[in-house]
C-alpha positions in Angstrom: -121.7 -52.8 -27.8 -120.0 -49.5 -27.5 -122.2 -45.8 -28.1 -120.6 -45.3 -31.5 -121.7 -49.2 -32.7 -125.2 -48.2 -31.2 -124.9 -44.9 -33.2 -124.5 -46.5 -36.2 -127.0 -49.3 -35.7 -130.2 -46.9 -35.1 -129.3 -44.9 -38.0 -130.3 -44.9 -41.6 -127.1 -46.5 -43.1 -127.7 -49.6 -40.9 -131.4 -50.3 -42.3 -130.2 -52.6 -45.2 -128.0 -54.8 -42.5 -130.9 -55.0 -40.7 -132.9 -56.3 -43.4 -130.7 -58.8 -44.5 -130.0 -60.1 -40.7 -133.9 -60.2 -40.3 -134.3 -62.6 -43.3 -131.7 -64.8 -41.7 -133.7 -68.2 -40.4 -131.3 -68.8 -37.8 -129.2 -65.1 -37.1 -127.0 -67.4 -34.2 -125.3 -69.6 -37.5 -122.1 -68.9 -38.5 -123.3 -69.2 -42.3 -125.3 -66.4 -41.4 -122.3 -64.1 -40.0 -120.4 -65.2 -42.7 -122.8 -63.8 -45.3 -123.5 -60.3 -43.4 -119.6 -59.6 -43.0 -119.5 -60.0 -47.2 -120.9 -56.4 -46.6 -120.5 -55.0 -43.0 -117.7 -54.7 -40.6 -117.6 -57.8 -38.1 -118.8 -55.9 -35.5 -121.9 -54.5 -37.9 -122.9 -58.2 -38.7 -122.7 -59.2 -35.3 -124.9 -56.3 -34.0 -127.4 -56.4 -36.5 -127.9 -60.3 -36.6 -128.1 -60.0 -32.4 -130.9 -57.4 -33.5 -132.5 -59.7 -35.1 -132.5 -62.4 -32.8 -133.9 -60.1 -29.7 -136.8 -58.9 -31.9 -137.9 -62.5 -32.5 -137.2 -63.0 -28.5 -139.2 -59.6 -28.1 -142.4 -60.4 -29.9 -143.9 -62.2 -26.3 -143.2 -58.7 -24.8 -144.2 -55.9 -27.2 -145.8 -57.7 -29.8 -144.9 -57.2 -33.9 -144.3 -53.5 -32.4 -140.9 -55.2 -31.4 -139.5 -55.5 -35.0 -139.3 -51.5 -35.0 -136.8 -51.8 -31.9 -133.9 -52.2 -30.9 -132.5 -54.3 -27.1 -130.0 -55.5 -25.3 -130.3 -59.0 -24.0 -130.3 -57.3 -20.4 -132.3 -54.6 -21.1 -135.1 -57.0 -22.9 -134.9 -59.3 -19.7 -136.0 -56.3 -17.6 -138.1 -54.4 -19.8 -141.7 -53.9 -18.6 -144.1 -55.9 -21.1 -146.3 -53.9 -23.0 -149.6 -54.7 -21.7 -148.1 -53.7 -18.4 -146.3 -51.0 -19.3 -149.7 -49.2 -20.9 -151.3 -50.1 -17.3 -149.2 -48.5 -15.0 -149.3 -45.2 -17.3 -152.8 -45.4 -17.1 -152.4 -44.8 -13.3 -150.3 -42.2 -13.6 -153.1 -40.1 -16.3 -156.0 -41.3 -13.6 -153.7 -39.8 -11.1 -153.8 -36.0 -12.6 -149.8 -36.6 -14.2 -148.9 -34.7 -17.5 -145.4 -35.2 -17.1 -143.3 -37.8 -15.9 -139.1 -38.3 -15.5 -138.1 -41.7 -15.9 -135.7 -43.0 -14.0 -133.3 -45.2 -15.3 -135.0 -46.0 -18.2 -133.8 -48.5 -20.1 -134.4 -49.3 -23.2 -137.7 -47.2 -23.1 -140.7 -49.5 -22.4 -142.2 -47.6 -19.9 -141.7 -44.3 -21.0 -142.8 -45.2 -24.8 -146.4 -46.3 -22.9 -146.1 -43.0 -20.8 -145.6 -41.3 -24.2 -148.8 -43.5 -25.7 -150.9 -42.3 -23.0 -150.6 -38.7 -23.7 -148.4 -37.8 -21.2 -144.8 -35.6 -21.4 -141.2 -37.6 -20.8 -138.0 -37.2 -19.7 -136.3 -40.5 -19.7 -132.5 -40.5 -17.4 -130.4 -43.3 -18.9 -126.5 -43.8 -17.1 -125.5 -46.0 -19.4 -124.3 -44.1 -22.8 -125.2 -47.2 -25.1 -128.9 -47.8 -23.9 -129.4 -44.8 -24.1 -128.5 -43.9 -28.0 -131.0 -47.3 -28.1 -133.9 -45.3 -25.8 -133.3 -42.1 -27.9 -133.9 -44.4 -30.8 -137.4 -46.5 -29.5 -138.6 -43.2 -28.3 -138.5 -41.3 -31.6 -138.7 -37.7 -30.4 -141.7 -38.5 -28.0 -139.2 -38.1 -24.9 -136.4 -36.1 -24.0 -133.7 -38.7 -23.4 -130.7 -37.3 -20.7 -127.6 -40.0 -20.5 -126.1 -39.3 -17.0 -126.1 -41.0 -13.5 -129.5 -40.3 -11.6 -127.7 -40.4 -8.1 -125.3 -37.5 -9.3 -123.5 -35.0 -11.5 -125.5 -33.6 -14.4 -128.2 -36.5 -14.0 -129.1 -36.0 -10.3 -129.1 -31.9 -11.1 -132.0 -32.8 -14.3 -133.8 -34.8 -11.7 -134.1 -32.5 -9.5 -135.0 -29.6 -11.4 -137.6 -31.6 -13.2 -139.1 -33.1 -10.0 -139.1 -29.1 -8.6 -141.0 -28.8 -11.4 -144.0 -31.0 -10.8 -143.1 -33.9 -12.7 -144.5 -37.5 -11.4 -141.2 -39.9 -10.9 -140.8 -43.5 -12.4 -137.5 -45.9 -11.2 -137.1 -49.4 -12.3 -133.9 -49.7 -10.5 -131.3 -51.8 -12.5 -131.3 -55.7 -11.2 -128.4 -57.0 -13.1 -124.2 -57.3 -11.3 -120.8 -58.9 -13.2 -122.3 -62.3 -12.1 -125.5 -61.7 -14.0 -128.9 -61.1 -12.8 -129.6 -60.4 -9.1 -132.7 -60.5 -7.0 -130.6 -59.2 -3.8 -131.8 -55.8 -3.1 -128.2 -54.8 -2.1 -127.6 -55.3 -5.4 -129.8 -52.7 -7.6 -128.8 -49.4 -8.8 -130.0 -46.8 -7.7 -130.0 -48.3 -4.5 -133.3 -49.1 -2.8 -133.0 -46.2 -0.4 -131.9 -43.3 -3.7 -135.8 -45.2 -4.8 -137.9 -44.7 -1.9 -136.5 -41.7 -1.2 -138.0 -40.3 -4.4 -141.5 -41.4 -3.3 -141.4 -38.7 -1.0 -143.6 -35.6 -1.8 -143.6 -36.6 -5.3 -146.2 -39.3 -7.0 -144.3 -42.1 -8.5 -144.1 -45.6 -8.5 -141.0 -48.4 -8.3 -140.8 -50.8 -10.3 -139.7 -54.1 -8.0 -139.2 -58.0 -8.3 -141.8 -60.0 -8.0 -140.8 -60.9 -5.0 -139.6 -58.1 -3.0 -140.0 -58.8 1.0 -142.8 -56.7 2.3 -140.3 -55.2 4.9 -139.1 -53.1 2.4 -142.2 -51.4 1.6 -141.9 -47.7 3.1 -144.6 -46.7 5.5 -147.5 -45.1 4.0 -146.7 -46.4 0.9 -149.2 -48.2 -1.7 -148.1 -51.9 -3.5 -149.4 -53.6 -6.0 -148.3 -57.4 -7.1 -148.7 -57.3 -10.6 -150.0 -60.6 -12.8 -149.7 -61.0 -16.4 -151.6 -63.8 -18.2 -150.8 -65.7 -15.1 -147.5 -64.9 -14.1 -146.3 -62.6 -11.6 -144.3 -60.3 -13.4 -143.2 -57.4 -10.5 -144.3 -55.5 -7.0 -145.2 -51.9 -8.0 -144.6 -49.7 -5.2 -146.5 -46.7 -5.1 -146.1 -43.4 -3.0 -149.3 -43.8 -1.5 -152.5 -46.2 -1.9 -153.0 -49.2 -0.4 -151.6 -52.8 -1.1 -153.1 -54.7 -4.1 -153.5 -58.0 -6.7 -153.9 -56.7 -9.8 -154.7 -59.2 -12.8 -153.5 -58.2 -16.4 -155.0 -57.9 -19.3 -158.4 -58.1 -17.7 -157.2 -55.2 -15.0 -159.5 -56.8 -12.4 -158.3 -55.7 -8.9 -158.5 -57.1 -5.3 -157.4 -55.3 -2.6 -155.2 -57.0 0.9 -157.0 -56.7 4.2 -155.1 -59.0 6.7 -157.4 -58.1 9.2 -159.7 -60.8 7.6 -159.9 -63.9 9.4 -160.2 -67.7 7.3 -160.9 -70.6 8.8 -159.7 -73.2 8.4 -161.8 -76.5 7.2 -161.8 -80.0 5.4 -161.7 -80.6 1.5 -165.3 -79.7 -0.4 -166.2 -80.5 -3.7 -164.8 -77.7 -5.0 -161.0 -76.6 -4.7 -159.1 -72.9 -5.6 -156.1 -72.0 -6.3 -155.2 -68.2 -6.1 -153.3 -66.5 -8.8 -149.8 -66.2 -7.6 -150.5 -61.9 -7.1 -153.2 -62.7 -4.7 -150.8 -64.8 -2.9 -148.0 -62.5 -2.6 -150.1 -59.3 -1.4 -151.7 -60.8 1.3 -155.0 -61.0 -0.4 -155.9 -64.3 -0.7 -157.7 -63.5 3.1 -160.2 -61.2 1.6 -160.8 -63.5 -1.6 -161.9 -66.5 0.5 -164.2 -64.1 2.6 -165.7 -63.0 -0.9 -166.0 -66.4 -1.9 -167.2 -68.5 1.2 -164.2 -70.7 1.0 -161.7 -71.7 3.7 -158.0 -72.9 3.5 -157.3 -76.8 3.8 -154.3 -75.6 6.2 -152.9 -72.5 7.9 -149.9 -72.7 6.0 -151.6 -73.3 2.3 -153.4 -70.9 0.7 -155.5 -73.4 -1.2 -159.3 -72.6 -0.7 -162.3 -74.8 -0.6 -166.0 -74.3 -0.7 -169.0 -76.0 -1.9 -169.9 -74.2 -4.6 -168.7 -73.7 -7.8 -167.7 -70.2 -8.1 -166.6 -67.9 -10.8 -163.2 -65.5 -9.9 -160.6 -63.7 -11.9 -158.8 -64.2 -8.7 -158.3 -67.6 -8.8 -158.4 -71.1 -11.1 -161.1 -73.4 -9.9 -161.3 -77.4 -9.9 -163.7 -79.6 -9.3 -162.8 -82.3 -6.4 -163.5 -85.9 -8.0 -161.6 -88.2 -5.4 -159.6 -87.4 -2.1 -157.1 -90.1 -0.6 -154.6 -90.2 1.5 -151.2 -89.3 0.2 -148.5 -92.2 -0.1 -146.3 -92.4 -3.4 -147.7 -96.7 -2.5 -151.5 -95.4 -2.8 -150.8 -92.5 -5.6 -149.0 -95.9 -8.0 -152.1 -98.4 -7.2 -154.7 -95.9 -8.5 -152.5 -94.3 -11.5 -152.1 -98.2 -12.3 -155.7 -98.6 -11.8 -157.2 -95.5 -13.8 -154.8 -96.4 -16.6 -152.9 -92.6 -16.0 -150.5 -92.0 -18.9 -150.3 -88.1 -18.3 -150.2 -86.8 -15.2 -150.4 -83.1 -13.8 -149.4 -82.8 -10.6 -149.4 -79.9 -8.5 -147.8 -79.3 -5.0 -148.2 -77.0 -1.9 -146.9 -77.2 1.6 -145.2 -80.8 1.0 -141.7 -81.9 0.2 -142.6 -83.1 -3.0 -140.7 -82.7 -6.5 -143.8 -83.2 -9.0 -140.9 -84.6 -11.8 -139.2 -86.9 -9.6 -142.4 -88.5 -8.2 -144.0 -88.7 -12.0 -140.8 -91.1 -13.1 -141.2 -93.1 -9.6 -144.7 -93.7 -10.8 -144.0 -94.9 -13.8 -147.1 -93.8 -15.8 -148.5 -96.2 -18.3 -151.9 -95.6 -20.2 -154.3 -93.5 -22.4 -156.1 -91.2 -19.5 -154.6 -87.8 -18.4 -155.2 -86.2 -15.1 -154.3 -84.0 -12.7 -153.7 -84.5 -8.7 -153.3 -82.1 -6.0 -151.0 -82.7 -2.8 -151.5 -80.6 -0.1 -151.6 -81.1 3.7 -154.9 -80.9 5.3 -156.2 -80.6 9.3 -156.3 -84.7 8.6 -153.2 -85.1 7.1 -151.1 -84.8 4.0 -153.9 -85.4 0.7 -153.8 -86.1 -2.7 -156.6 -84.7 -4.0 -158.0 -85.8 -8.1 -159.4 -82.9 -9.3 -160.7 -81.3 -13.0 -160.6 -77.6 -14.0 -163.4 -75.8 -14.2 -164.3 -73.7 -17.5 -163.1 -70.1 -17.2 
């Protein structure tokens, strides 16, 4: 979509396409183009029926709050999600910030939550077409500048605004020609244009999920960021220390390798760590909080005897331990009459879908089975959730 197909699309004399692509039950039909372009240019339908589509696609992201925007398919695949959006500017007000310059904003997420939360925004958008979108989401509560960041007339606004006292947010752009790209050779600004903007200035960097620790500048505060159980990104902050942080609830646990865990045999009790716990390195501290030990150096699995409650972690109860064979795992699934089977795998060269066809479930019981290697030897462990 070019900046003049944008233009048109977040003004007034779009609205009734809009309307009439929203009503659509399937926007991707060709019945449904067909009926928009009785009225609108090709390129009109097409736009505001892919409107319609990424506001359905939005709604897990931003709530019914997404009908009132408008996306990109790439720019919705990296937008923050709201409920993580509102968090991070919530650190930024607790950190003393009234204003903020946005780096590379996309289509607005963060900087509408930085907006939300009282503070004042200057969003930098390269890309002319996101950022007539941007202008749009924002609504006059940021001051939306479409140049390159790293130069020009961009670089010169960031630098006056950053002279000025203003915080600094970058979500670098993960996407090349070949589509989306976790290679940090690959973003834009580049990781170094980033970090560099960390120092002497708070900020924070949005990263993937799974950025490599290495990259972490010295001094610098992380923070691996769950949402409703999934790890959604590694926050990289100019200064703090390195933590788990669990969304919605906002509960927090903070990484000290220097925390040994020993390392013992399967009790009645079995925990898994939520996967931002795992990637920061704290999964050390939450066994020491928790009594527990690992089942194996190389698993972060955690056992104890007691039932425990944790935000940090899902809990099962231990009903059966055995040996692991796929010979022994087919007598008892035979035996127990196992039609559903959950099975979950760490630290074994095991594909949970190819070993549920090989054991050919049959029956009316559901369960779920853990595989894991132990200090006795590979396990498969029959285990039942515990109530949250």
């Amino acid at each position: 979509m070019d900046p003049e197909l944008a233009a048109w699309l977040v003004s007034a004399a779009a609205e009734p396409a809009l309307a009439a692509a929203a009503a659509e039950a399937d926007p991707d039909s060709v019945a449904a183009a067909q009926r928009l372009r009785r009225n609108w240019e090709p390129a009109q339908a097409a736009a505001a029926l892919t409107q319609a589509r990424l506001r359905r696609r939005a709604v897990t992201k931003f709530g019914s709050v997404a009908q009132q925007l408008f996306f990109t398919t790439d720019g919705l695949e990296q937008a923050t999600r709201a409920e993580v959006a509102r968090w991070r500017a919530r650190r930024f007000r607790e950190a003393g910030v009234d204003r903020v310059v946005d780096v590379g904003c996309g289509l607005g997420a963060d900087a509408l939550a930085f907006a939300e939360a009282g503070l004042e925004v200057v969003v930098l958008e390269a890309d002319a077409t996101t950022a007539v979108l941007a202008a749009a989401n924002l609504a006059g509560r940021g001051r939306v500048i479409t140049g390159d960041a790293t130069c020009g007339d961009g670089l010169n606004a960031l630098q006056a605004e950053l002279s000025a006292g203003a915080a600094v947010f970058i979500d670098p752009a993960r996407r090349t020609a070949a589509g989306r790209s976790w290679r940090v050779l690959d973003f834009s600004p580049s990781w170094d244009f980033a970090t560099g903007l960390l120092a002497g200035n708070f900020g924070c960097i949005k990263g993937a999920p799974g950025l490599p620790s290495a990259l972490i500048p010295p001094g610098a505060g992380a923070t691996w960021v769950s949402h409703r159980g999934d790890l959604v990104e590694a926050s990289i902050w100019s200064s703090g220390p390195r933590q788990a942080v669990l969304l919605p609830s906002g509960a927090v646990l903070d990484a000290d390798s220097s925390v040994p865990v020993s390392v013992g045999e399967v009790e009645r009790y079995l925990y898994e760590p939520d996967p931002a716990v795992l990637r920061s390195g704290a999964s050390s501290r939450l066994a020491a909080l928790m009594n527990a030990h690992r089942l194996s150096p190389e698993v972060a699995y955690l056992s104890s005897t007691e039932s425990q409650q944790t935000p940090f972690a899902t809990g099962f109860e231990v009903l059966a331990v055995m040996p692991y064979s796929e010979r022994e795992l087919r007598a008892w699934v035979r035996r127990e009459r196992i039609g559903v089977l959950e099975i979950k795998v760490r630290g074994l060269d095991v594909d949970p879908a190819v070993l549920r066809r090989r054991l050919k479930l049959s029956g009316p019981v559901s369960a779920t089975v853990v595989l894991t290697p132990t200090g006795s030897g590979a396990r498969a462990l029959v285990v039942r959730r515990l109530p949250h």
